[in-house]
TORZA-100574 format. One line per 3 residues: their letters; for each residue x, y, z of N, C-alpha, C, O. Coordinates in nm, 4 decimals. Layout:
% residues N
A> X/Y/Z/X/Y/Z/X/Y/Z/X/Y/Z ~ ... $
***
This chain:
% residues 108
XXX> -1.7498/0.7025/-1.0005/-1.7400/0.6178/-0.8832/-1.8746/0.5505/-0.8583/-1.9840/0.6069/-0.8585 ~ -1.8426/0.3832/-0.8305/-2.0079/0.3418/-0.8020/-1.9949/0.4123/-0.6389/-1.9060/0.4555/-0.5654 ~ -2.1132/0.3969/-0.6373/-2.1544/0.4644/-0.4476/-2.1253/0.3397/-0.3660/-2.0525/0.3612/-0.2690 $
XXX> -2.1709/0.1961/-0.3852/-2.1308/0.1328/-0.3075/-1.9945/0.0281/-0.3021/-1.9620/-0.0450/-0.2085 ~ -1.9460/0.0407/-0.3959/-1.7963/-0.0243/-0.4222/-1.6822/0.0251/-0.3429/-1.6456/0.1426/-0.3432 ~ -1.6220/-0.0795/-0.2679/-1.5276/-0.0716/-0.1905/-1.3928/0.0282/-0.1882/-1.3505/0.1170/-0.1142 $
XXX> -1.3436/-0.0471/-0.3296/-1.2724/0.0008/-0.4089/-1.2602/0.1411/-0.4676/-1.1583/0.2097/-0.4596 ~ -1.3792/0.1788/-0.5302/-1.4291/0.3087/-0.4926/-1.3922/0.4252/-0.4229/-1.3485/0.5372/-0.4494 ~ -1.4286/0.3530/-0.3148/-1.4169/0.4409/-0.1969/-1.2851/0.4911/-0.1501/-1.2537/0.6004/-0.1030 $
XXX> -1.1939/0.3498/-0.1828/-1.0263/0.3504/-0.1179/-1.0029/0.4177/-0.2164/-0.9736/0.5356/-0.1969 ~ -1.0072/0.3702/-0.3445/-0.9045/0.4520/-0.4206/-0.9289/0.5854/-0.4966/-0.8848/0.6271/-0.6037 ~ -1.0608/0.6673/-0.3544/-1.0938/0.8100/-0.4174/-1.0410/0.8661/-0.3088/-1.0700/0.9835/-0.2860 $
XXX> -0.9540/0.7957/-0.2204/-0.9595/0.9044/-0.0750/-1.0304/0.8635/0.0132/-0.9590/0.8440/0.1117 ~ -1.1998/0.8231/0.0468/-1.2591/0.8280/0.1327/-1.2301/0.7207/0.2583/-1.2989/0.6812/0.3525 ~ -1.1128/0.6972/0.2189/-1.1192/0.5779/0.3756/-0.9974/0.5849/0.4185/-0.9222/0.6315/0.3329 $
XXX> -0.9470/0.5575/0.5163/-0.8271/0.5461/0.5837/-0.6682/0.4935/0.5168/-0.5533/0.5280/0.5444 ~ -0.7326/0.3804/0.4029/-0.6332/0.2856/0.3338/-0.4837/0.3906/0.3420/-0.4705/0.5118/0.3251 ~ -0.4248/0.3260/0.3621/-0.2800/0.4047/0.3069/-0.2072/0.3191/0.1883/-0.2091/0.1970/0.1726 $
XXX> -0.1352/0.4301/0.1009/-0.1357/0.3894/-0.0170/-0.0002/0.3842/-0.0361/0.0604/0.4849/0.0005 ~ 0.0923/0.2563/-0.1037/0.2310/0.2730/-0.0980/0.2548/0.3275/-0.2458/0.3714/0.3346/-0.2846 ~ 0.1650/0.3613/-0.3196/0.1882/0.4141/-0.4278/0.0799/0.4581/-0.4764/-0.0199/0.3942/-0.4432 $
XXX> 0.0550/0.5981/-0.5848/-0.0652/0.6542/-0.6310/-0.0385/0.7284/-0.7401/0.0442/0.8189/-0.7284 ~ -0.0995/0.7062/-0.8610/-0.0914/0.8145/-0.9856/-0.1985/0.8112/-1.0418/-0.2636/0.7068/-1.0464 ~ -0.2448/0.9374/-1.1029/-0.3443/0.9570/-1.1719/-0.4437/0.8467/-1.1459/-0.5537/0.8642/-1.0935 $
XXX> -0.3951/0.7313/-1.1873/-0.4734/0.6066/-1.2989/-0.4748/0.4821/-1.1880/-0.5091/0.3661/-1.2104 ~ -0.4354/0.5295/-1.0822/-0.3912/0.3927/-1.0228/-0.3373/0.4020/-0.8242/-0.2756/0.4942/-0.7709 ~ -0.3881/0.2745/-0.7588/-0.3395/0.3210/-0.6215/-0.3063/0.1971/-0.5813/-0.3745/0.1107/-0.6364 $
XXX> -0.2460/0.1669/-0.5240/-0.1322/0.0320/-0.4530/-0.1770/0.0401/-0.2645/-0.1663/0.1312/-0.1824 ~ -0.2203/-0.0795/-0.2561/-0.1740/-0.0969/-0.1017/-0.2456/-0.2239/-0.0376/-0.3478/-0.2840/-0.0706 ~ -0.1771/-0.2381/0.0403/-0.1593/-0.3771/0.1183/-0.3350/-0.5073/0.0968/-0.4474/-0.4783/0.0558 $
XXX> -0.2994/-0.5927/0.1283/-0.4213/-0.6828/0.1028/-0.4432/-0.6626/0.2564/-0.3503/-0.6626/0.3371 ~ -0.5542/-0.6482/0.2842/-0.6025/-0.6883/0.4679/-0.6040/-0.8136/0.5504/-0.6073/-0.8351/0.6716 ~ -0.5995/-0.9082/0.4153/-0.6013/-1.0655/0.4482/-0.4664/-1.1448/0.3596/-0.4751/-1.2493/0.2950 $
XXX> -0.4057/-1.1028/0.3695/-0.2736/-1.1517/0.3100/-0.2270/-1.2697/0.3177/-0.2033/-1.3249/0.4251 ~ -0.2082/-1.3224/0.2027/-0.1680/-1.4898/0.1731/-0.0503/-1.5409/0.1132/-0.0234/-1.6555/0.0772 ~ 0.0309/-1.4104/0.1078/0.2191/-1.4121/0.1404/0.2520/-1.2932/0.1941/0.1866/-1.1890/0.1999 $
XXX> 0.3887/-1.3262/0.2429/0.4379/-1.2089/0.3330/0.4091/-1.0620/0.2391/0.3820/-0.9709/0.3174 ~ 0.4080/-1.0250/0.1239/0.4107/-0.9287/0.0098/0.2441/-0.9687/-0.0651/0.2414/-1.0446/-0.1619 ~ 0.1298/-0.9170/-0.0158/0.0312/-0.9454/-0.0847/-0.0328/-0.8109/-0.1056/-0.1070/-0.7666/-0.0179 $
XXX> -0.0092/-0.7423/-0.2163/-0.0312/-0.5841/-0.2897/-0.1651/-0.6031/-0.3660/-0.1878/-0.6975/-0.4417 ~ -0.2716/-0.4778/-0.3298/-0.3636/-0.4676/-0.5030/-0.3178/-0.3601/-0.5323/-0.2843/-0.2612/-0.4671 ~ -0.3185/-0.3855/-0.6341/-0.3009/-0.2660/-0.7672/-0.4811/-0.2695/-0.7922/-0.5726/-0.3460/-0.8227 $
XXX> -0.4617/-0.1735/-0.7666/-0.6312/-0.0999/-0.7991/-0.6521/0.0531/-0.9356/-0.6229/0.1710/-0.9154 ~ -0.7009/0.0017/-1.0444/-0.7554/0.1319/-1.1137/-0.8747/0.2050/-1.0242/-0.9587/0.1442/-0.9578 ~ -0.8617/0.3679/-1.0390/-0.9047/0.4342/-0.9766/-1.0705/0.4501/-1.0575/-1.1777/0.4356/-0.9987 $
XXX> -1.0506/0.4870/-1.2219/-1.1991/0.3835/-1.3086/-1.2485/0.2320/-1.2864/-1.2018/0.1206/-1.3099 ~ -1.3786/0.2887/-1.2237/-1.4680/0.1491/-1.1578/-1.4646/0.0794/-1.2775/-1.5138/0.1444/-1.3697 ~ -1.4215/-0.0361/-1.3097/-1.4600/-0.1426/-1.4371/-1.4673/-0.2807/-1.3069/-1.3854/-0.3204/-1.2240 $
XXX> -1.6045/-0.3213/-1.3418/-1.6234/-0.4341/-1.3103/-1.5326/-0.5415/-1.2648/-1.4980/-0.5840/-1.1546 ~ -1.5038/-0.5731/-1.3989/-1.4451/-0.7453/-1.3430/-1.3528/-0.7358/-1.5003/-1.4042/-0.6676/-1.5890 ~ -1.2641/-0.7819/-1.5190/-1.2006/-0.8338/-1.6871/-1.2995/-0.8243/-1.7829/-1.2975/-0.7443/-1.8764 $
XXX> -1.4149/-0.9324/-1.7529/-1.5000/-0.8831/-1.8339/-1.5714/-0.8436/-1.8763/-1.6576/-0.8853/-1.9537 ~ -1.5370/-0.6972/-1.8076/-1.6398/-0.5662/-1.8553/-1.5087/-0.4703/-1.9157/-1.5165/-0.3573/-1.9640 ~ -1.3964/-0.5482/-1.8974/-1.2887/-0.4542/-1.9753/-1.3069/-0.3968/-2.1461/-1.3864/-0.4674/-2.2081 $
XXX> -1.2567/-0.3020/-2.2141/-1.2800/-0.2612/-2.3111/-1.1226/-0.1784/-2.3583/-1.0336/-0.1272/-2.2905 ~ -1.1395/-0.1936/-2.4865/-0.9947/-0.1744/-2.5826/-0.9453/-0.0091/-2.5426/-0.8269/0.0246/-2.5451 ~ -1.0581/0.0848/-2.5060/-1.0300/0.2086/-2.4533/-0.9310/0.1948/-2.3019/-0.8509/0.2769/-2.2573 $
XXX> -0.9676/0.0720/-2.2508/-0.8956/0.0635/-2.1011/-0.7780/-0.0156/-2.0659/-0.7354/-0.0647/-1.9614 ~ -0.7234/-0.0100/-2.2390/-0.5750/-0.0944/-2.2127/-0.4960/-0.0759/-2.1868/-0.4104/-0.1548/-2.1467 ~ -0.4872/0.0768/-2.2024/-0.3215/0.1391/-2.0884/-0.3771/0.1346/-1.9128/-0.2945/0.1420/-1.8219 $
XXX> -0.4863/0.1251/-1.8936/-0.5050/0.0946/-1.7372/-0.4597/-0.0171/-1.7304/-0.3640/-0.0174/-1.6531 ~ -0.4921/-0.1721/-1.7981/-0.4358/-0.2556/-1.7724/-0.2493/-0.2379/-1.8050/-0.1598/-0.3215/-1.7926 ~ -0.2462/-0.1403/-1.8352/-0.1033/-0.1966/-1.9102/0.0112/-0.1493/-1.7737/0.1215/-0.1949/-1.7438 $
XXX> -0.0680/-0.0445/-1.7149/-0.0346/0.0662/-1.5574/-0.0481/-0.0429/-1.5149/0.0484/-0.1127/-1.5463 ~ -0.1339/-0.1035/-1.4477/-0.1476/-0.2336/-1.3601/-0.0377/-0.2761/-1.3529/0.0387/-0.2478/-1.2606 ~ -0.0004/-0.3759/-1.4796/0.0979/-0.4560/-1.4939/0.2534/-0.4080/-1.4502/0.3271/-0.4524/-1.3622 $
XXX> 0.2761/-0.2825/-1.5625/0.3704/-0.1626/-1.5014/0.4257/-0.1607/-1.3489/0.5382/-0.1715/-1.3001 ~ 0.2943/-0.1421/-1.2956/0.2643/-0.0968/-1.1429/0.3307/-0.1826/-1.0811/0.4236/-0.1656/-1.0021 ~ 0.2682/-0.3050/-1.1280/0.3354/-0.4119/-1.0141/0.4550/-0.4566/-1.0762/0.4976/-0.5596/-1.0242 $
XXX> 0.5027/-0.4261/-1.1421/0.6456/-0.4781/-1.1806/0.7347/-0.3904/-1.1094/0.8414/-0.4342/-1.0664 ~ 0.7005/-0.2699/-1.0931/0.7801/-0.1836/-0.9940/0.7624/-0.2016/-0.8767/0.8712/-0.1831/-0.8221 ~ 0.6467/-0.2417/-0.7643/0.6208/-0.2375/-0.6516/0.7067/-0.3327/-0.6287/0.7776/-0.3061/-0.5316 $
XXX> 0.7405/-0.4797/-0.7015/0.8072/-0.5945/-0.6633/0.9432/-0.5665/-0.6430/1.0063/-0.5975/-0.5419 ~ 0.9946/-0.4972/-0.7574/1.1710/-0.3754/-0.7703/1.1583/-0.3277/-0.6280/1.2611/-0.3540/-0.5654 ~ 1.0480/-0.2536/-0.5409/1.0941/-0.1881/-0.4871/1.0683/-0.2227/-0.3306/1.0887/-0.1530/-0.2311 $
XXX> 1.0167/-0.3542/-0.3428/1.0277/-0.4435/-0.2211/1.1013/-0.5207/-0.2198/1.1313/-0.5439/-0.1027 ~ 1.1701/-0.5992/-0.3075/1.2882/-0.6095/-0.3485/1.2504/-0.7589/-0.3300/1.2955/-0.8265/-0.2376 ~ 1.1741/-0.8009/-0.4135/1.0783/-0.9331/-0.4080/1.1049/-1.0270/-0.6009/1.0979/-1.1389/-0.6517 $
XXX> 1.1380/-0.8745/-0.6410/1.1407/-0.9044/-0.8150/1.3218/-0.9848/-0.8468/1.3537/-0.9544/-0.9617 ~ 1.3441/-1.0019/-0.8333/1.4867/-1.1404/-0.8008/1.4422/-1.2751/-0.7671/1.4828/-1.3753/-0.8259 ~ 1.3185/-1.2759/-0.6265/1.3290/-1.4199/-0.5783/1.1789/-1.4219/-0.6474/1.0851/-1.4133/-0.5681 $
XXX> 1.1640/-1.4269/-0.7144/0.9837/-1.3933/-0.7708/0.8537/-1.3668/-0.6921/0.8269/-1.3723/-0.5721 ~ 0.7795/-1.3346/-0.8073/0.6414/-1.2612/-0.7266/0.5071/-1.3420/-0.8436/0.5625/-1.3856/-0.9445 ~ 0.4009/-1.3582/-0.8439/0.2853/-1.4005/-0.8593/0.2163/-1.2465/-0.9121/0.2401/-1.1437/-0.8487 $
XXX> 0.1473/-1.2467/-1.0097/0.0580/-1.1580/-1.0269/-0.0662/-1.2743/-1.0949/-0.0573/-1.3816/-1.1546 ~ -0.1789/-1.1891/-1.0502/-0.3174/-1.2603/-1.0785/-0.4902/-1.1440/-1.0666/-0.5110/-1.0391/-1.0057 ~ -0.5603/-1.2105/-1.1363/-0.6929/-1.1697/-1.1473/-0.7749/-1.2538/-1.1043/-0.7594/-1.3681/-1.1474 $
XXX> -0.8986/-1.2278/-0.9982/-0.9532/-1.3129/-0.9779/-1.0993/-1.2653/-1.1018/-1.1252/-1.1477/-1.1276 ~ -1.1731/-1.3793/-1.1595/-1.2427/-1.2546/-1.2839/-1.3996/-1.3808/-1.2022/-1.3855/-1.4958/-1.1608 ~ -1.5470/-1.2859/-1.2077/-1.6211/-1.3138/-1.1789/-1.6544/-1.4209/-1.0034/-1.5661/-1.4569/-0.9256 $
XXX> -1.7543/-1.4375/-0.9938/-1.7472/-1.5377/-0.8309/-1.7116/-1.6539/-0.8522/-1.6683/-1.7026/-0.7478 ~ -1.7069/-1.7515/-0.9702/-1.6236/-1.8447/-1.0112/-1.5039/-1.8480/-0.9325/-1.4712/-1.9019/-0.8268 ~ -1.4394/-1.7612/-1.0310/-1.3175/-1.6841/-1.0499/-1.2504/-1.6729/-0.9014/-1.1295/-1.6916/-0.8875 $
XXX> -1.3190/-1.6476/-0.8129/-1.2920/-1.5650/-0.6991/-1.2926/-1.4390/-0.6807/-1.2566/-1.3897/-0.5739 ~ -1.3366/-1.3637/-0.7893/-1.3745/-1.2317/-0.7654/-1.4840/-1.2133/-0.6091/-1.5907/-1.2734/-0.5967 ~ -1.4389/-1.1397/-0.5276/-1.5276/-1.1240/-0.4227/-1.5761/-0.9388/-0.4262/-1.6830/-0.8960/-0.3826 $
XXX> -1.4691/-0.8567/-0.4873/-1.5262/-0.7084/-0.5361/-1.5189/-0.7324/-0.6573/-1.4424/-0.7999/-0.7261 ~ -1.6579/-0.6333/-0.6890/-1.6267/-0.6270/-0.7919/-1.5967/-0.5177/-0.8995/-1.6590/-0.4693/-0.9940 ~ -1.4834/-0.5019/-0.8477/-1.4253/-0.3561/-0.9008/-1.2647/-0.4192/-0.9626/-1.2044/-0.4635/-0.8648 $
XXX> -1.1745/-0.4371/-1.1009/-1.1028/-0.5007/-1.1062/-0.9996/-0.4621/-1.0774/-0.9713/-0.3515/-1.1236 ~ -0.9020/-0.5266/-0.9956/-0.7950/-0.5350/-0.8997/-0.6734/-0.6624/-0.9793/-0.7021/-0.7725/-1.0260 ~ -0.5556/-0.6044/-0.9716/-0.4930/-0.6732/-0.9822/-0.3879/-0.7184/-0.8611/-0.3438/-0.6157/-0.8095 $
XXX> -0.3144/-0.8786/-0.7773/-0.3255/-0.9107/-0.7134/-0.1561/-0.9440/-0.7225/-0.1279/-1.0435/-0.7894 ~ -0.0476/-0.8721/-0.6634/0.0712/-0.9156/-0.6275/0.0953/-0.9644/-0.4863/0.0675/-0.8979/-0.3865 ~ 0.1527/-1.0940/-0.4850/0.1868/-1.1916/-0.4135/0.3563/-1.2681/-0.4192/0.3854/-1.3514/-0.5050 $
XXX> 0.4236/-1.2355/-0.3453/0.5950/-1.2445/-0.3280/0.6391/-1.2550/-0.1843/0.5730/-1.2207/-0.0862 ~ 0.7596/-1.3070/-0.1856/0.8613/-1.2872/-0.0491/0.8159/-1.3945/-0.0025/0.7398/-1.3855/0.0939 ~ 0.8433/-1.5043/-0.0474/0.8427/-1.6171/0.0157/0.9780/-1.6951/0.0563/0.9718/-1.8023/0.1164 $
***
């Protein structure tokens, strides 16, 4: 865990976040600033930077991610009328943490 990463923090326990989903590898819950009615991170619980600090050892985390949110959408019941998944990668990018998060957006 970095000490000062947000992300970090939520997805070790230390903060209030409530989580609509959690395994081993991975924790789900709401965006605070939400920009559709359904705006989810999928968060790995291993701090990796940004995409590109990703590495070939960390491809079933990405692969959980993806997984992840293909079910969260099933089970908001968002995956019929479609849903958006996205990365924001570096401050370009829109990365604003930088801990990598993946970004479901649905229910429109």
């Amino acid at each position: 865990m970095e000490t000062d990463c947000l992300f970090c923090k939520i997805s070790s326990g230390k903060t209030d976040t409530e989580f609509l989903h959690e395994t081993d590898r991975l924790v789900v819950f709401r965006d605070i600033r939400p920009h559709a009615p359904v705006h989810l991170l999928i968060v790995p619980k291993k701090h990796i930077r940004s995409i590109n600090d990703i590495e070939n050892v960390d491809r079933e985390i990405l692969a959980d991610l993806v997984l992840t949110a293909r079910e969260m959408a099933r089970r908001l019941e968002i995956h019929e009328s479609g849903y958006k998944l996205f990365f924001n990668v570096e401050r370009g990018g829109g990365q604003v943490i930088f801990h990598v998060h993946l970004h479901l957006l649905g229910g429109w």
